[in-house]
C-alpha positions as MATLAB code, in Angstrom:
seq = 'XXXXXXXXXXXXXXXXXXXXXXXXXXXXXXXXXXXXXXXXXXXXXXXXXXXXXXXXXXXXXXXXXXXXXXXXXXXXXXXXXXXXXXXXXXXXXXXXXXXXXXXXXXXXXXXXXXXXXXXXXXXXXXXXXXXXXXXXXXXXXXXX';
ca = [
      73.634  130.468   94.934;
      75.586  131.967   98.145;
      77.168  134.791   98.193;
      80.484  132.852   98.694;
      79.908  131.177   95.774;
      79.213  134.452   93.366;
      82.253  135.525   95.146;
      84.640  132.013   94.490;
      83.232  132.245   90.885;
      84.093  135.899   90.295;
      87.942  135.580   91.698;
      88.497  132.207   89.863;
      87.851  133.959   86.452;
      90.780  133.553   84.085;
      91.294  136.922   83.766;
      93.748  139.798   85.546;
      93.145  140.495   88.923;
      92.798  144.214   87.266;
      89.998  143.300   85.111;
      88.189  141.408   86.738;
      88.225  144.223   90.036;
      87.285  146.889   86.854;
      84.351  145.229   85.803;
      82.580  144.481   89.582;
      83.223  147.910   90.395;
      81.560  149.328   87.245;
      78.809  146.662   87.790;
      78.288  148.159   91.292;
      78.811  151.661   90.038;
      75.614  150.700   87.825;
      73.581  149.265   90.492;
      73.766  151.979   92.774;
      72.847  154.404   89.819;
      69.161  156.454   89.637;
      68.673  154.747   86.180;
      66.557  151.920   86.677;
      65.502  149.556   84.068;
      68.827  150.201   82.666;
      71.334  148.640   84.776;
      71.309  145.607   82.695;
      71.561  147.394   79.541;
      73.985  149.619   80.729;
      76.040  146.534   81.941;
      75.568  144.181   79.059;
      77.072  147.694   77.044;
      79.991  148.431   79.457;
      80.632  144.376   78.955;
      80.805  144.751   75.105;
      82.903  148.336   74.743;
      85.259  148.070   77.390;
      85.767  144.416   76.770;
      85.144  143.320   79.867;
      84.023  139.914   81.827;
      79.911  140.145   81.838;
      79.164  137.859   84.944;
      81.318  140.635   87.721;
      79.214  143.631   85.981;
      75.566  142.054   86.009;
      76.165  140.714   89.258;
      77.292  144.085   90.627;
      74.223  145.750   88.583;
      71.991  143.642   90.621;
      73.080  145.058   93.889;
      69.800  147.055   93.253;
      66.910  145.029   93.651;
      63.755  145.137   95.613;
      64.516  143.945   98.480;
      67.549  146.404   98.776;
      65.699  149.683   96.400;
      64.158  151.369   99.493;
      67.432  151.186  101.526;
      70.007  151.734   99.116;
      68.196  154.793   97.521;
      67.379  156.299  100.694;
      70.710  156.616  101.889;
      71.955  157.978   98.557;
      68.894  160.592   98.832;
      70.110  161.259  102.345;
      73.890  161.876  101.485;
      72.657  164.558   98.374;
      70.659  166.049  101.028;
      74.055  166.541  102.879;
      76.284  167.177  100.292;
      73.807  169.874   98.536;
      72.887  171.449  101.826;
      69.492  170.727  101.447;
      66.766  171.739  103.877;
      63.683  171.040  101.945;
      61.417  167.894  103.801;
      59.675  165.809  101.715;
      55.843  166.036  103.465;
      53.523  164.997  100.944;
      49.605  165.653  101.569;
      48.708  162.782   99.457;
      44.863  163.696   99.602;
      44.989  167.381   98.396;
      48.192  166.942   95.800;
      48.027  168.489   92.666;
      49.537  167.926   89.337;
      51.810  171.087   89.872;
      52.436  169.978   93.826;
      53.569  166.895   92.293;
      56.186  168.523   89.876;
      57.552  170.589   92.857;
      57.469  167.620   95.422;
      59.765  165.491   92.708;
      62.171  168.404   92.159;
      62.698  169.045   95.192;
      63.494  164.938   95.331;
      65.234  164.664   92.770;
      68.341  166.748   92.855;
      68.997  165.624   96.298;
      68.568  161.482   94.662;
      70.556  162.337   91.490;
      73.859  164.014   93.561;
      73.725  161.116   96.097;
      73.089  158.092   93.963;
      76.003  159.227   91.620;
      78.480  160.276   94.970;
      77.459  156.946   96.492;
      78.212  155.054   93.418;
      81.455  156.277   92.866;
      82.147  155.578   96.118;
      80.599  152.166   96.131;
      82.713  150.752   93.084;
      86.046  152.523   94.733;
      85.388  149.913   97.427;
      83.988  147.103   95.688;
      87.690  147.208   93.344;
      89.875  147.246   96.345;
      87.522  144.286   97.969;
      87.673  142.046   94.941;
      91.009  143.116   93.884;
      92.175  141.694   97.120;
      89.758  138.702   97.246;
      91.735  137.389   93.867;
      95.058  137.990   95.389;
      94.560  135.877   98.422;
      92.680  133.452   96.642;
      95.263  132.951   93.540;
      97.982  133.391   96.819;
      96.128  130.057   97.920;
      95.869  128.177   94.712;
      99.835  127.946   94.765;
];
């Protein structure tokens, strides 16, 4: 299935524009979150308590995949780095690590990974409810 046709199938849900918009953002919100192995759970949940359409929040947890793991988690590790001032480099002697070296290595990781993946998912499912918020209005604009 294309990408135009996830898209056509989200925006021709009968369901407000507001909804609909709500529930992709969330799903992308989820996606772009450090908890893997739980976006689906965490979507099939937000579907059931907040009531909302399941198709727009799986399809936005799957954002995360993969293909796009590396990328998308490297740029949120990046933008922690920035936003927490960060100096520390991640150089890893992979030959001579230790159990403790490997404790200090993911700390030093992981603050950086858990400020940026939640700053980039906020701001990832602020843009993903404009986009599909305005993809329904011109598509119900065109239906009449």
């Amino acid at each position: 299935m294309k990408f135009k046709d996830k898209l056509l199938l989200i925006v021709s849900l009968d369901r407000p524009p507001f909804v609909i918009s709500l529930s992709s953002a969330i799903g992308v919100m989820i996606g772009v979150s450090p908890y893997i192995g739980l976006h689906t759970v965490m979507a099939v949940g937000a579907s059931y308590i907040f009531r909302l359409p399941l198709y727009p929040l799986i399809l936005g947890a799957y954002i995360n995949n993969p293909l796009t793991l590396v990328i998308i988690y490297g740029f949120c590790y990046k933008v922690g780095k920035f936003f927490l001032q960060s100096e520390t480099d991640l150089s890893i002697d992979w030959h001579n690590l230790s159990y403790m070296d490997f404790w200090v290595n993911l700390k030093a990781f992981f603050w950086p990974f858990f400020v940026g993946t939640h700053i980039m998912a906020l701001f990832a499912g602020i843009i993903t409810f404009f986009f599909i918020y305005a993809a329904i209005k011109i598509y119900k604009k065109n239906l009449d």
